[in-house]
C-alpha positions as CSV (number, residue, x, y, z in Angstrom):
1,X,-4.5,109.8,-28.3
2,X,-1.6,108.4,-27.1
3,X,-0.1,108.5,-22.9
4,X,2.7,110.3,-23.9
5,X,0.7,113.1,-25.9
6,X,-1.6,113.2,-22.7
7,X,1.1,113.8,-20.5
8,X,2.2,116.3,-23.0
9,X,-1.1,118.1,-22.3
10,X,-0.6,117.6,-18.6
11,X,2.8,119.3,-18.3
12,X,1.4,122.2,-20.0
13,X,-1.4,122.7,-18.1
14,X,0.4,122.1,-14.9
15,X,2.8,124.7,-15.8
16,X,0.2,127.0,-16.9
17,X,-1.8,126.3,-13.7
18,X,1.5,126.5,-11.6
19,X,2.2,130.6,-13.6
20,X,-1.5,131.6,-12.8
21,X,-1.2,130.5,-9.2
22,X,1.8,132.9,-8.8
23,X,0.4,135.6,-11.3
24,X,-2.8,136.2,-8.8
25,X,-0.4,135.8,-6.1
26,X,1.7,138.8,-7.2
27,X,-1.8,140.5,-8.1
28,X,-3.0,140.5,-4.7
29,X,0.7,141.7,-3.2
30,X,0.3,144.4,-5.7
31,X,-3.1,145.4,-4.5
32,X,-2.2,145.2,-0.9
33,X,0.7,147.1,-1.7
34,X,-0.4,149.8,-3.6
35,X,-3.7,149.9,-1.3
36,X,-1.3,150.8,1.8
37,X,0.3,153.1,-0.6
38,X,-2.5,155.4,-1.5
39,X,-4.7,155.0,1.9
40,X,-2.2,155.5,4.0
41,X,-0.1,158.2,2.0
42,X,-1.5,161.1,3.7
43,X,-0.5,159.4,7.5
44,X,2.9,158.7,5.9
45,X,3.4,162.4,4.8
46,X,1.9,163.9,7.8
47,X,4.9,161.8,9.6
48,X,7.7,163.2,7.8
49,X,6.0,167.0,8.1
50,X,6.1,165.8,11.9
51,X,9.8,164.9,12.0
52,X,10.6,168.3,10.5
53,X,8.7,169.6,13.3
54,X,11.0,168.3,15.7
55,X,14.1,170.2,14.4
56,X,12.7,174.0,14.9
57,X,11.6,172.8,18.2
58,X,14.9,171.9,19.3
59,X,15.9,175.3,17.9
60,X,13.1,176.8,20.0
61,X,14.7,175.2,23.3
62,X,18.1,176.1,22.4
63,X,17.3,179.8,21.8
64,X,15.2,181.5,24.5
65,X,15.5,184.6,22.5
66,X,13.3,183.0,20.1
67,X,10.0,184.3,20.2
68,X,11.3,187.7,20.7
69,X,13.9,187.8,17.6
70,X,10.9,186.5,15.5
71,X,8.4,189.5,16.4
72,X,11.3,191.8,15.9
73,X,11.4,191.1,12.7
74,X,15.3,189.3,12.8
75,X,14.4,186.4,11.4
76,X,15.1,182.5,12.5
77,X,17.9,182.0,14.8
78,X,20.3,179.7,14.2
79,X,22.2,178.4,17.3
80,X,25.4,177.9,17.9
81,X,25.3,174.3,17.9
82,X,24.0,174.4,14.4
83,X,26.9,176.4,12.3
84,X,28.1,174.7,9.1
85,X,31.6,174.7,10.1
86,X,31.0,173.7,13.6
87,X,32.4,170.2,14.8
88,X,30.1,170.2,18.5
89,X,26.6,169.0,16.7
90,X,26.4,168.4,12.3
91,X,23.2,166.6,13.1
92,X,21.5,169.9,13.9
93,X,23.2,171.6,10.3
94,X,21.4,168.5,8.5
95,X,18.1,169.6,10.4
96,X,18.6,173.3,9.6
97,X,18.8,172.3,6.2
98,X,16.2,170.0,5.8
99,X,13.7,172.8,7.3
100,X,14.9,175.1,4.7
101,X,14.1,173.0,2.0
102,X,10.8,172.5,3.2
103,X,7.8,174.5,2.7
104,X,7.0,176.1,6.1
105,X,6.6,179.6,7.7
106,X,5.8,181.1,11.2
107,X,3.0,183.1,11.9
108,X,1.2,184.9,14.7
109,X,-1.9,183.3,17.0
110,X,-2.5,187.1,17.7
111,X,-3.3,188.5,14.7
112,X,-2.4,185.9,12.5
113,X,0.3,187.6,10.3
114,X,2.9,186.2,9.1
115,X,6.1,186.2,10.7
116,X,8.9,184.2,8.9
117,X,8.9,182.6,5.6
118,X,11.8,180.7,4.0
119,X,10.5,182.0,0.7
120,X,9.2,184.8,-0.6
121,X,5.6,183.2,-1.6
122,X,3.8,185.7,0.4
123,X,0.6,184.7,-1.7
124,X,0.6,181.0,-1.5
125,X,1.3,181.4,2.4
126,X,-1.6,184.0,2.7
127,X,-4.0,181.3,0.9
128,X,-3.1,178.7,3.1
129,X,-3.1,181.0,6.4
130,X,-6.5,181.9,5.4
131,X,-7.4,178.7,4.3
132,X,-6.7,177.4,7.9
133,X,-8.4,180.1,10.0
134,X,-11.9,180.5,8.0
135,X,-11.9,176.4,8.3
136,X,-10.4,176.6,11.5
137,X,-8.6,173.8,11.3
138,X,-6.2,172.2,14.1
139,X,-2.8,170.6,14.2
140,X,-3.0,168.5,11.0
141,X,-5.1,168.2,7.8
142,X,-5.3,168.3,3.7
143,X,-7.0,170.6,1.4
144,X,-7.4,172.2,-2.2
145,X,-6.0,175.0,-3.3
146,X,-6.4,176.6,-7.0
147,X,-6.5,172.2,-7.8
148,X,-3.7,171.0,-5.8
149,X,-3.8,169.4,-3.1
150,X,-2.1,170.2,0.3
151,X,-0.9,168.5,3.4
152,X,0.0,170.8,6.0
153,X,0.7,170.2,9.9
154,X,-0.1,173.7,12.1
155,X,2.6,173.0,15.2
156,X,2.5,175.7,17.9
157,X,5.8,176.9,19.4
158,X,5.7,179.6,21.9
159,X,2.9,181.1,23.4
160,X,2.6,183.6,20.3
161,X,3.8,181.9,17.5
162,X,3.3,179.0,15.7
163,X,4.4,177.2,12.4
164,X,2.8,176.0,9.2
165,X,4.5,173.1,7.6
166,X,2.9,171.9,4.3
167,X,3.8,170.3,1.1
168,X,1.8,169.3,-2.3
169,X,0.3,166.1,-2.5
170,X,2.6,164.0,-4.9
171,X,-0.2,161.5,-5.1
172,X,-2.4,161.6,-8.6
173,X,-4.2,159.7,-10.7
174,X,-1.8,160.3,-13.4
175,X,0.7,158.6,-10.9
176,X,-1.8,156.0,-9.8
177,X,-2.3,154.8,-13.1
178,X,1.5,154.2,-13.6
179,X,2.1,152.5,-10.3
180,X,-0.7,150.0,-11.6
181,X,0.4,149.7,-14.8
182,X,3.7,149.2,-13.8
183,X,3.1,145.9,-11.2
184,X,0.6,144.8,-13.9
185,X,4.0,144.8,-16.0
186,X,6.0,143.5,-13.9
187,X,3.3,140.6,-12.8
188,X,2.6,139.6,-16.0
189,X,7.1,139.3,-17.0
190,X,7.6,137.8,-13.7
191,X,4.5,135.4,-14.2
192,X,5.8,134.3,-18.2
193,X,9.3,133.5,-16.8
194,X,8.0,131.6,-13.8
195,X,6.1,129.9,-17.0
196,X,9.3,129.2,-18.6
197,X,11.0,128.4,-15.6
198,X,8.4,125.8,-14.3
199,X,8.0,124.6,-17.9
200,X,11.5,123.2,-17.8
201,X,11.5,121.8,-14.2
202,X,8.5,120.0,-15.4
203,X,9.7,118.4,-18.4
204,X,13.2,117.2,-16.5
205,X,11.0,115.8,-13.6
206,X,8.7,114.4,-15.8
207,X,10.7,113.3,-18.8
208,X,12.0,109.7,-17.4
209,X,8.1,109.1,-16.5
210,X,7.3,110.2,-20.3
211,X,10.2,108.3,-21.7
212,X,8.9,105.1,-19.9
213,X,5.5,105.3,-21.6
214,X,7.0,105.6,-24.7
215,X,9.2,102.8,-24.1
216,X,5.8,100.8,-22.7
217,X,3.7,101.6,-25.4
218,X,6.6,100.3,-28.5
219,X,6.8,97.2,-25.6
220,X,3.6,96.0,-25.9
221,X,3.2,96.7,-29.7
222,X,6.5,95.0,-30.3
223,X,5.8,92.4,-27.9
224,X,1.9,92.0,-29.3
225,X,3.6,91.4,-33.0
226,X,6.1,89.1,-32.2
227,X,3.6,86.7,-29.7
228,X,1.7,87.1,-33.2
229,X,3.1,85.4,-35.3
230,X,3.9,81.9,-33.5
231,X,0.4,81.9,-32.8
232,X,-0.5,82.7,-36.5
233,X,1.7,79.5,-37.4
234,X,0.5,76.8,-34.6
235,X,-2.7,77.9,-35.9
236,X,-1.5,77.5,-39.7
237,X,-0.4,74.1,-38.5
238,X,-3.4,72.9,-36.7
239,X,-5.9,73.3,-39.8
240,X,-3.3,71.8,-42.1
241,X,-3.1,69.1,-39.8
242,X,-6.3,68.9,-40.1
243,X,-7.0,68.6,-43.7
244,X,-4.0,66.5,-44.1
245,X,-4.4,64.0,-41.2
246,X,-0.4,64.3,-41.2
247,X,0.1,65.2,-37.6
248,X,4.1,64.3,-37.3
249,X,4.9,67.6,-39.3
250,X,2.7,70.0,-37.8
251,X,3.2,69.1,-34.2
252,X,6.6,69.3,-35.0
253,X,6.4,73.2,-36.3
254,X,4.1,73.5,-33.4
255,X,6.3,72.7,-30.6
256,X,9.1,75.1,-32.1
257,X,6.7,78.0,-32.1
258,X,6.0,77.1,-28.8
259,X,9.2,76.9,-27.8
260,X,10.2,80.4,-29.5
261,X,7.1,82.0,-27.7
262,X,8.4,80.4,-24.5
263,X,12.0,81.9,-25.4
264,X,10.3,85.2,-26.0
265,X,8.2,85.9,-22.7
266,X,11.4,84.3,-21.0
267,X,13.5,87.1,-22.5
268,X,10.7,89.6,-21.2
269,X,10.8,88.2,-18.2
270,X,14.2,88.7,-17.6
271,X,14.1,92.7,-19.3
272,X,11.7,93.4,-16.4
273,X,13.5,92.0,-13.3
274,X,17.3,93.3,-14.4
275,X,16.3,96.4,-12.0
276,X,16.9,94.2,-8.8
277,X,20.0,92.1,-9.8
278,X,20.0,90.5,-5.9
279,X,23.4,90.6,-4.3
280,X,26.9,90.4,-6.2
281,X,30.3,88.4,-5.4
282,X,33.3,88.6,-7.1
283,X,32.7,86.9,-10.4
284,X,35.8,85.5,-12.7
285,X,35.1,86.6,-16.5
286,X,37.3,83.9,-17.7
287,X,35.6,81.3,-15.7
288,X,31.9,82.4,-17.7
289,X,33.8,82.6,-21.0
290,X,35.1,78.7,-20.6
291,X,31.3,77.9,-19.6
292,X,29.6,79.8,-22.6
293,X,32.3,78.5,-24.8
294,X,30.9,74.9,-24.3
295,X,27.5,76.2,-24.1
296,X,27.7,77.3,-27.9
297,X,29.6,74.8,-28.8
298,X,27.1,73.1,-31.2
299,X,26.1,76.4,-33.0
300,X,30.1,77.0,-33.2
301,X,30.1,73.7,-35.0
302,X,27.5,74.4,-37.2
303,X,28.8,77.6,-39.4
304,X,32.2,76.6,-38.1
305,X,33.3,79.4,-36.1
306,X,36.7,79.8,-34.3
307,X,36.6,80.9,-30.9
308,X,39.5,82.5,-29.4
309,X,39.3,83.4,-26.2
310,X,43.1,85.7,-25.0
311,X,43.3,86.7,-21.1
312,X,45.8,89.4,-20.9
313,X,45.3,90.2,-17.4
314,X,43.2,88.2,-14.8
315,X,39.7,90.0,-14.6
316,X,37.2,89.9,-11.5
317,X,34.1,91.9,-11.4
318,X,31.6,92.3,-8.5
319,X,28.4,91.7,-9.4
320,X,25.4,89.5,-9.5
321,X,26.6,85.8,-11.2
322,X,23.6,85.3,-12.9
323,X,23.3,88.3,-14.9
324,X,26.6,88.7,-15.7
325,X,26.4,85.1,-17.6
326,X,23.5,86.7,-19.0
327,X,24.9,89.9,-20.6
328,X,28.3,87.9,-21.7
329,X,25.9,85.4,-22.9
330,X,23.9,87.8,-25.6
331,X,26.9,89.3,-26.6
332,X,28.6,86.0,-27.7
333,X,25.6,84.7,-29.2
334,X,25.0,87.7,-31.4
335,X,28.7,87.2,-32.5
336,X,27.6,83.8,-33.6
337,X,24.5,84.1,-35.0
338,X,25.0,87.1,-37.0
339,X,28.6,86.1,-38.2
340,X,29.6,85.0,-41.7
341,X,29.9,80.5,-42.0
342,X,33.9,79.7,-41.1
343,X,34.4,82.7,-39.5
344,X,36.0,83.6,-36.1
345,X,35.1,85.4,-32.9
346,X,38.2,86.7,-30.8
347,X,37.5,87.2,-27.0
348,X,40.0,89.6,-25.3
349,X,40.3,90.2,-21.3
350,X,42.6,92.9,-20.0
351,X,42.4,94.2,-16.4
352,X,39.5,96.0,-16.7
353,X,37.2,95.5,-19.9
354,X,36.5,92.9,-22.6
355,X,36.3,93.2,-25.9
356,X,34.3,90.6,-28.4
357,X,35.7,90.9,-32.1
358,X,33.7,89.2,-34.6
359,X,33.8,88.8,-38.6
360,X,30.0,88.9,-38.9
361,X,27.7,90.8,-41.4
362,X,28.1,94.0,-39.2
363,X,25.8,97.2,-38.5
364,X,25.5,100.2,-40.5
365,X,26.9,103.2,-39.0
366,X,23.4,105.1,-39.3
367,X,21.6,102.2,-37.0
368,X,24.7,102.3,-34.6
369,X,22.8,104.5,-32.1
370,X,19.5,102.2,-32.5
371,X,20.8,98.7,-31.6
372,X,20.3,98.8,-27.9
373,X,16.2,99.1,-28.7
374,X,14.1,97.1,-27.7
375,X,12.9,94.3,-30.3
376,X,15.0,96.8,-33.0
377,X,16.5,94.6,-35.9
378,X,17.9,95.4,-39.1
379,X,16.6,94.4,-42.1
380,X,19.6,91.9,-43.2
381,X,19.9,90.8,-39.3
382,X,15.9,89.5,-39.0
383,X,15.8,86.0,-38.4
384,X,13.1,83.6,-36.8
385,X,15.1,83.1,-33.4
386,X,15.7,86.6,-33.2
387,X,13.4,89.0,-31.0
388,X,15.5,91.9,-30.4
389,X,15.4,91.9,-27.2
390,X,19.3,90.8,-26.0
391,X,20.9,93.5,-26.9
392,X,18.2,96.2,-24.7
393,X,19.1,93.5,-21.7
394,X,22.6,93.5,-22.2
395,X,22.5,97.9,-21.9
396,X,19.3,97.6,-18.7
397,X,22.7,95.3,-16.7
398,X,25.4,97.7,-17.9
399,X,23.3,100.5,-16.5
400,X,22.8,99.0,-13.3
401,X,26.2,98.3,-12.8
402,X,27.6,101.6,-14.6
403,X,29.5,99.3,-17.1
404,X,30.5,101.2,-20.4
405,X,29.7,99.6,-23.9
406,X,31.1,100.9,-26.8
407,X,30.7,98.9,-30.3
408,X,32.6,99.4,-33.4
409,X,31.0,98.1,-36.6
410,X,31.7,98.4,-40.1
411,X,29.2,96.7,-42.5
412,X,30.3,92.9,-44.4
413,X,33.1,93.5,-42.4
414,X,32.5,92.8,-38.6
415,X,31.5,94.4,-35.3
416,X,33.9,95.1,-32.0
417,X,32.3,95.3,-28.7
418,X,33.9,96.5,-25.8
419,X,33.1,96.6,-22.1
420,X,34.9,98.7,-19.3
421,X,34.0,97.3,-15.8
């Protein structure tokens, strides 16, 4: 199993782990939730029954004629104050009405008849007046009447009279079992898009971690095969050295694969420290063009290449010396080494970019996007002092520095690179 398939694993479960945590999060909100709802309903209802109380209380005070024009039959008195098309007091119109709308009727402490009723529901009030004097009951309670369930609040007035205010229980386990079902729902939707939502925080946090793994593991098997096969060949030459007793050859092949195994884990070397580049100056591109141009000189000379280097504009960059020779450096010599015998290499400077033209073999449009791997190589482009590894360094400094690359390449044709400082 590879890191990257175990960090696969990881992500999910840590997203899974992260949904669960909030899923039995909700679940307990829920529970305490719906746990104040049900065991403290009857408290709740017994308040707003109270708050209704308050209203024909104030009527009480208003009126002093009260008690009398209840036991004379007249009804409930509505004062002044409380007139729908009076402007002195709407609040008590809004309390008028709110009584009305509630179940409630008066009734005498004498002999216990009723005196007043909203409604005309003289059975259910009887049941419930009765209910309330064989149980005796006082102020505020619940009970069951023909299966439904009451809450009613018993609120003396006046000396004579006092009033009944009661209303069904709305609570049931039909009810019950939809408020559960209901956060269960709503848990388990907010729970899968906490999922999703985590999922993709996860992968964007961890994705640069997962792509460097990848990279790490395709390092070190690159980097295992190409420290290979230099070994494989010193060792080649060694035994045949030894059979041969002709030791002028083989330490000769031997001290080139040394030398290209010494090239190699210098290129590594320098892959792995581009991300602290040290400090930066103002560095002249046409000054580092000059030097590389006498640098390559010999391989110039060899498949006769022209080099032309035009400055349009003076160009000064700010960065790190060093690694700017560096990444001008691979980019010439792959214009050398993968260009055609007596052909020509054209270096442009403008204000702000460079662009390297070369007549080379070029790169197929289809491996465009690939060439900035690391140890990546076409199949025509494989040579023996090739590693693949210039081109991945030449992209890590460009990164650091936020330089743009763009290449153009058309195959037996030739390949235009161009830099924007």
């Amino acid at each position: 199993m590879t890191s990257s398939h175990s960090l696969s694993k990881q992500k999910r479960r840590l997203s899974i782990l992260f949904s669960l945590s909030i899923f039995f999060i909700i679940i307990v909100l829920d529970v305490g939730f719906l746990s104040y709802k049900y065991f403290d309903y009857q408290r709740q209802e017994l308040v707003r029954l109270t708050s209704q109380t308050q209203a024909i209380t104030k009527m009480v005070e208003e009126n002093p004629n009260f008690e009398q024009d209840i036991l004379q039959g007249k009804g409930l008195p509505i004062p002044g104050g409380m007139r729908r098309n009076s402007m002195i007091n709407p609040s008590w119109w809004r309390q008028w009405r709110s009584i009305q709308m509630e179940n409630f009727f008066l009734y005498s402490k004498q002999d216990g008849g009723i005196l007043f009723s909203p409604r005309k529901d003289d059975e259910l009030y009887d049941s419930i007046l009765q209910e309330v004097q064989e149980e005796r009951r006082d102020w505020e309670t619940s009970f069951e009447l023909n299966d439904v369930e009451y809450i009613l609040l018993d609120t003396p007035l006046t000396q004579k009279i006092s009033a009944i205010f009661f209303m069904e229980s709305r609570m049931t386990l039909e009810d019950m079992f939809v408020d559960i079902l209901t956060y269960l729902m709503g848990a388990i939707l907010l729970s899968l898009g906490v999922y999703i939502i985590s999922s993709r925080f996860v992968n964007s946090t961890l994705s640069p971690v997962e792509k460097n793994m990848d990279d790490m593991e395709q390092f070190i098997h690159n980097a295992g095969h190409e420290l290979k096969t230099p070994i494989a060949v010193i060792k080649s030459s060694l035994e045949l050295m030894r059979l041969s007793k002709n030791y002028d050859e083989g330490i000769t092949e031997s001290i080139e694969e040394l030398d290209r195994m010494n090239n190699l884990i210098q290129a590594l070397i320098s892959l792995s420290t581009t991300d602290n580049l040290g400090s930066s100056e103002s560095v002249d591109i046409m000054e580092i063009c000059k030097k590389l141009q006498k640098s390559y000189r010999e391989k110039l000379e060899e498949k006769d290449i022209s080099l032309q280097i035009v400055s349009k504009k003076i160009l000064h960059v700010k960065a790190n010396r060093e690694y700017t020779e560096i990444f001008l450096s691979n980019l010439l010599s792959n214009a050398i080494k993968y260009n055609r015998k007596k052909g020509t290499i054209t270096i442009t400077l403008n204000q702000k970019s460079i662009t390297i033209h070369d007549t080379g073999i070029g790169i197929a449009k289809e491996n465009l996007g690939r060439i900035f791997d690391r140890f990546y190589q076409e199949d025509e482009t494989r040579t023996k002092d090739s590693f693949g590894i210039g081109l991945s360094l030449v992209e890590r400094i460009a990164s650091i520095y936020k330089w743009n690359i763009t290449v153009e390449s058309e195959k037996w044709v030739g390949t235009t690179v161009k830099v924007e400082f």
